[in-house]
C-alpha positions in Angstrom: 140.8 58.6 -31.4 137.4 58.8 -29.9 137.3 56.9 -26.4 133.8 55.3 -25.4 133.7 54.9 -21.2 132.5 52.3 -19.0 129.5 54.9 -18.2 129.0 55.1 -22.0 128.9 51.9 -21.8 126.8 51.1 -19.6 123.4 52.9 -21.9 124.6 50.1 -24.1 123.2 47.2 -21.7 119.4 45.5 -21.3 117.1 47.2 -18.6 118.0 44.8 -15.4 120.9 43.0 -17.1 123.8 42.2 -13.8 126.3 45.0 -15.4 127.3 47.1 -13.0 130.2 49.9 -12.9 133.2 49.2 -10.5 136.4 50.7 -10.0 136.7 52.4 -13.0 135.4 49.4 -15.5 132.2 47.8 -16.6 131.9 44.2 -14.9 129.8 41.5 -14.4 130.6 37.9 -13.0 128.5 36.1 -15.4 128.8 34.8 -18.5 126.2 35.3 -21.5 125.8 38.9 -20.6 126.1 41.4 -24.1 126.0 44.9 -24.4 124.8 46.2 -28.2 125.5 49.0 -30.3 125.6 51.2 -33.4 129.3 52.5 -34.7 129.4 54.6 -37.9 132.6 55.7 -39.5 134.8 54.1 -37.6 137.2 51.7 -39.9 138.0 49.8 -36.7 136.8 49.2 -32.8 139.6 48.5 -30.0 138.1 46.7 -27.0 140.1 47.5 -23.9 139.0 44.2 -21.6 141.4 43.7 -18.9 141.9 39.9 -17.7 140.5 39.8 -14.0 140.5 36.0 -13.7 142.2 33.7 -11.1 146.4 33.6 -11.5 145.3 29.6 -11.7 143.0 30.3 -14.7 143.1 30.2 -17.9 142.3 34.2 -19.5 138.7 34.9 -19.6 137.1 34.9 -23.4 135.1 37.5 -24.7 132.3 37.5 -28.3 132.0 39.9 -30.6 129.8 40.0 -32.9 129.6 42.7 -36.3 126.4 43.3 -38.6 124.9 39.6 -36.9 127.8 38.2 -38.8 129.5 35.1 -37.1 130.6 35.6 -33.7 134.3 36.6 -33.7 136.1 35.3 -30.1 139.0 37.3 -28.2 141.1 36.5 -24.6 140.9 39.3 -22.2 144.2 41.3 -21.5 146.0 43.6 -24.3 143.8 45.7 -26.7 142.2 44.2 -29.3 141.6 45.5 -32.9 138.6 44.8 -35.1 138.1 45.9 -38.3 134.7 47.5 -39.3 132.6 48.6 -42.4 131.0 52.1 -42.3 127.9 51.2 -40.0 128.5 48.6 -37.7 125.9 47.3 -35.3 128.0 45.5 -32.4 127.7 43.0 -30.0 130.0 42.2 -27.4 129.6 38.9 -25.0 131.4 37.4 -21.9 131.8 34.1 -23.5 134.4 31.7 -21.6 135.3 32.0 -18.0 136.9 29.7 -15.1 135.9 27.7 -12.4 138.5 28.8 -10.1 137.7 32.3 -10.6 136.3 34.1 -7.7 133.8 36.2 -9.2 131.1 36.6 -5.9 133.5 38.2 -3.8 137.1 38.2 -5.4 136.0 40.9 -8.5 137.1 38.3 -10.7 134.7 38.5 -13.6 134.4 40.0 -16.6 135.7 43.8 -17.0 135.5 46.2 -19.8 137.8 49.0 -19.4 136.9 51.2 -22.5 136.3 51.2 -26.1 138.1 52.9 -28.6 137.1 54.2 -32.0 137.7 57.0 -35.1 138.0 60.5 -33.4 134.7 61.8 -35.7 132.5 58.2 -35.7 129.3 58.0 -34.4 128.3 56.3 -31.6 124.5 55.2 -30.5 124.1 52.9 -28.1 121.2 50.3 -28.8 120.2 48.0 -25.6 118.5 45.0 -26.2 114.8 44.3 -24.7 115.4 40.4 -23.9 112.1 38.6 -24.1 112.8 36.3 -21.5 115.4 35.7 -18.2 116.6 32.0 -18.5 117.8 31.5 -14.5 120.3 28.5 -14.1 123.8 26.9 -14.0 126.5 26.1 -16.3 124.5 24.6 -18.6 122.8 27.5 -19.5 125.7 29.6 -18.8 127.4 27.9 -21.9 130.3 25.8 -20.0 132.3 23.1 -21.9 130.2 23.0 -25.0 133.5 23.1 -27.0 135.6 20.4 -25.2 137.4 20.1 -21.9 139.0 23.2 -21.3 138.3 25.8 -19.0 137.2 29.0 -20.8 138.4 28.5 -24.2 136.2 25.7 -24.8 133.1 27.7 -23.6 130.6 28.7 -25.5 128.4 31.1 -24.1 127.2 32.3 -27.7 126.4 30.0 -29.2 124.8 27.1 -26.4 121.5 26.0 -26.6 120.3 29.9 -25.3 122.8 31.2 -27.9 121.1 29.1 -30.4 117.5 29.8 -29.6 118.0 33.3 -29.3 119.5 33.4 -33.2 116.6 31.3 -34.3 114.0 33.6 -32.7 115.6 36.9 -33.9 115.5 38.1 -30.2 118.0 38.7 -27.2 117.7 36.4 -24.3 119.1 37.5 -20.6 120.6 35.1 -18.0 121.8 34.8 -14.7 123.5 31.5 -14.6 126.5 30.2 -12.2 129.0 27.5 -12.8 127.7 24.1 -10.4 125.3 25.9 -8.4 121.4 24.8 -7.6 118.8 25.4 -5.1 121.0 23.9 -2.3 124.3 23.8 -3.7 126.5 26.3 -3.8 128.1 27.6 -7.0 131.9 27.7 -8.0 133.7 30.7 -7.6 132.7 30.8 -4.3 128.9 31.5 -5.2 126.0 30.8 -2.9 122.9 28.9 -3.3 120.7 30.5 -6.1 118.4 32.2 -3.3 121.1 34.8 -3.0 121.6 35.6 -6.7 117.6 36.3 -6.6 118.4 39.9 -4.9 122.2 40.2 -5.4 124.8 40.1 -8.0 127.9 39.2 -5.9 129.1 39.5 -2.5 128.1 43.4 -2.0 126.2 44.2 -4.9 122.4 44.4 -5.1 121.0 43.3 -8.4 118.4 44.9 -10.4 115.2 43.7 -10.7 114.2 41.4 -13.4 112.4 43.3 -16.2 111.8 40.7 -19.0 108.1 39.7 -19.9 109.1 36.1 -18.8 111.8 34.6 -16.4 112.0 30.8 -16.7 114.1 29.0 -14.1 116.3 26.2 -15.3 118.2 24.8 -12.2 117.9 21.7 -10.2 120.6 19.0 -12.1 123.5 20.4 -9.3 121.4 19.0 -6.5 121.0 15.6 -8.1 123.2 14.4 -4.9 121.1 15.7 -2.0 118.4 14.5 0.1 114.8 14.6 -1.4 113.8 16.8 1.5 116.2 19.2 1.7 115.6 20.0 -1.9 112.2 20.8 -1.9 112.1 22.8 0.9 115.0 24.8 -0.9 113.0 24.8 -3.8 109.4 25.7 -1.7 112.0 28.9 -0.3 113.1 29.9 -3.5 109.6 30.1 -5.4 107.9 31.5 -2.9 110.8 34.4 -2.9 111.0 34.2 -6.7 106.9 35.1 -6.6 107.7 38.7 -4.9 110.7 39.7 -6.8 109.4 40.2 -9.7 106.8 40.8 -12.1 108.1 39.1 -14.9 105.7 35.6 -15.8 107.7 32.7 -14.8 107.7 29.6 -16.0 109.7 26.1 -15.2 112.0 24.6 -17.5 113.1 20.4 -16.0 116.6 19.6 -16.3 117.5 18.0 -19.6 118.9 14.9 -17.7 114.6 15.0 -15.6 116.5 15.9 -12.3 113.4 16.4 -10.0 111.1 16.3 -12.6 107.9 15.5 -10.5 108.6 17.7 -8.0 109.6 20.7 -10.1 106.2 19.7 -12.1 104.3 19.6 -8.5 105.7 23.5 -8.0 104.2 24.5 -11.5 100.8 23.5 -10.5 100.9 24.7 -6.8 102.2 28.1 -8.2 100.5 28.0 -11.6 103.2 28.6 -13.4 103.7 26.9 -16.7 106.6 23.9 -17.3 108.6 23.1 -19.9 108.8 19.5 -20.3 112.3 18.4 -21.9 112.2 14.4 -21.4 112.1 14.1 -25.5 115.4 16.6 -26.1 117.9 14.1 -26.4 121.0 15.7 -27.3 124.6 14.4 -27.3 127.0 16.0 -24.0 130.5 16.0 -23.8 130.8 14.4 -20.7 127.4 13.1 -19.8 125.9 16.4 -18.5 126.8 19.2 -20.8 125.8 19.5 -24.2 128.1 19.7 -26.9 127.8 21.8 -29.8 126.2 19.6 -31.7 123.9 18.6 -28.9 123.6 22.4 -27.8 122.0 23.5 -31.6 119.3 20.3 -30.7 118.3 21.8 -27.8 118.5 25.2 -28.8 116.3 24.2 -31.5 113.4 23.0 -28.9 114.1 25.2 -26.6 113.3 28.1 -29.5 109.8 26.2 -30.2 109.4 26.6 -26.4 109.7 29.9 -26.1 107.8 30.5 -28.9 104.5 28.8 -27.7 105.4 31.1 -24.2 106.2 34.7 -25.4 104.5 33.8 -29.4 107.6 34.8 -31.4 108.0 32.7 -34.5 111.4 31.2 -35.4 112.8 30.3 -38.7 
């Protein structure tokens, strides 16, 4: 039996995706990230993904996908065994997580331990190039578009970035924590979203942003606070947003218009473009999040959106 490493691994993930090797594993506290590759002749793939969540939680979910066939979902903890057919292109996804799970400075996010496949397969790792960085909260992470329950009912594949990205034919990155805004903090004990700009956790720099676009899609988590104090947390966070990175950016307003005219007054004072989502109505499962149902609707628009920004057709 051939054993692929977390350092293997880790040539299997995007240029500036938040992987990042730790005690022996590859991990990453957020959800949506994927790592791609090629196996050939191997009848079968063992994932090794050890449950780091919170003893409260439910076991974090994983998405595996074979030949861009339908995504296949497994719980971290024991091995699990898929079957394969002589060449397999591969994608595995952090797909369902917890709220109680302390992944800025508890190391409770997603780990990959190893891979395991036929002693004499071939191996070739084949990272994806993301066209764009969608930067937001559970929403875009892919929280409860299943139902009500915590990680299980996640959907991280297939949410409305899940479901643009399968209409474009292209990998989309994101950096997305559960509740968090420009002045509210995250769950999981995440800061602010200034912080996630330059770090990945607690005590982990994070690579700079190396998609041709980076569109930010927060603001609905700090429906609650003063005017304000919003837009000067927004003002902060553009202004720092401007000098860390080179990537075009681009403005997406909530779906439910959360500070709509002053997200739109940002996009003109910065010149960045803004995607207007007033006519997406979509169905939620509890008011705020899409459903599946509602998440293929706006995965729909927003795959026309980011086709008129980085002028990739969909189907």
């Amino acid at each position: 039996m051939q054993i692929i490493s977390p350092t293997k691994l880790m040539t299997a993930t995007s240029p500036g995706s938040r992987w990042q090797l730790l005690a022996g594993c590859l991990t990453t506290p957020l959800l949506g990230q994927t790592l791609t590759f090629t196996l050939s002749a191997s009848p079968f793939l063992i994932i090794h993904a050890p449950n780091r969540a919170h003893p409260h939680s439910p076991a974090q979910s994983w998405a595996v996908r074979i030949n861009h066939g339908p995504w296949q979902r497994f719980v971290a903890g024991a091995p699990v065994t898929f079957a394969l057919p002589a060449v397999a292109h591969v994608t595995l996804m952090t797909a369902g997580n917890c709220d109680l799970d302390q992944v800025w400075a508890g190391h409770q996010g997603f780990a990959l331990q190893a891979l395991a496949c036929a002693e004499h397969a071939q191996w070739s790792p084949q990272p994806p190039a993301p066209v764009a960085t969608i930067i937001g909260d559970s929403i875009t992470a892919g929280c409860w578009v299943a139902g009500k329950h915590a990680s299980a009912d996640y959907r991280a594949e297939s949410n409305y970035v899940g479901v643009a990205s399968d209409l474009l034919h292209q990998p989309l990155n994101r950096i997305a924590y559960s509740a968090a805004g420009f002045v509210r903090p995250g769950t999981g004990g995440v800061p602010p979203a200034l912080a996630w700009l330059t770090q990945t956790d607690a005590t982990h720099l994070a690579p700079a942003i190396q998609t041709p676009w980076l569109i930010v899609a927060l603001g609905v988590n700090d429906r609650r606070y003063p005017r304000r104090q919003v837009q000067q947390a927004m003002a902060t966070y553009f202004r720092q947003l401007a000098t860390v990175t080179t990537s075009q950016i681009a403005l997406m307003i909530p779906f439910t218009q959360t500070w709509a005219p002053e997200l739109r007054a940002f996009g003109q004072q910065f010149h960045w473009p803004v995607i207007e989502t007033a006519a997406w109505s979509a169905s939620t499962i509890d008011g705020l999040h899409p459903d599946q149902a509602g998440s293929l609707t706006l995965g729909h628009h927003f795959a026309h959106a980011l086709q008129r920004l980085v002028q990739v057709a969909p189907n």
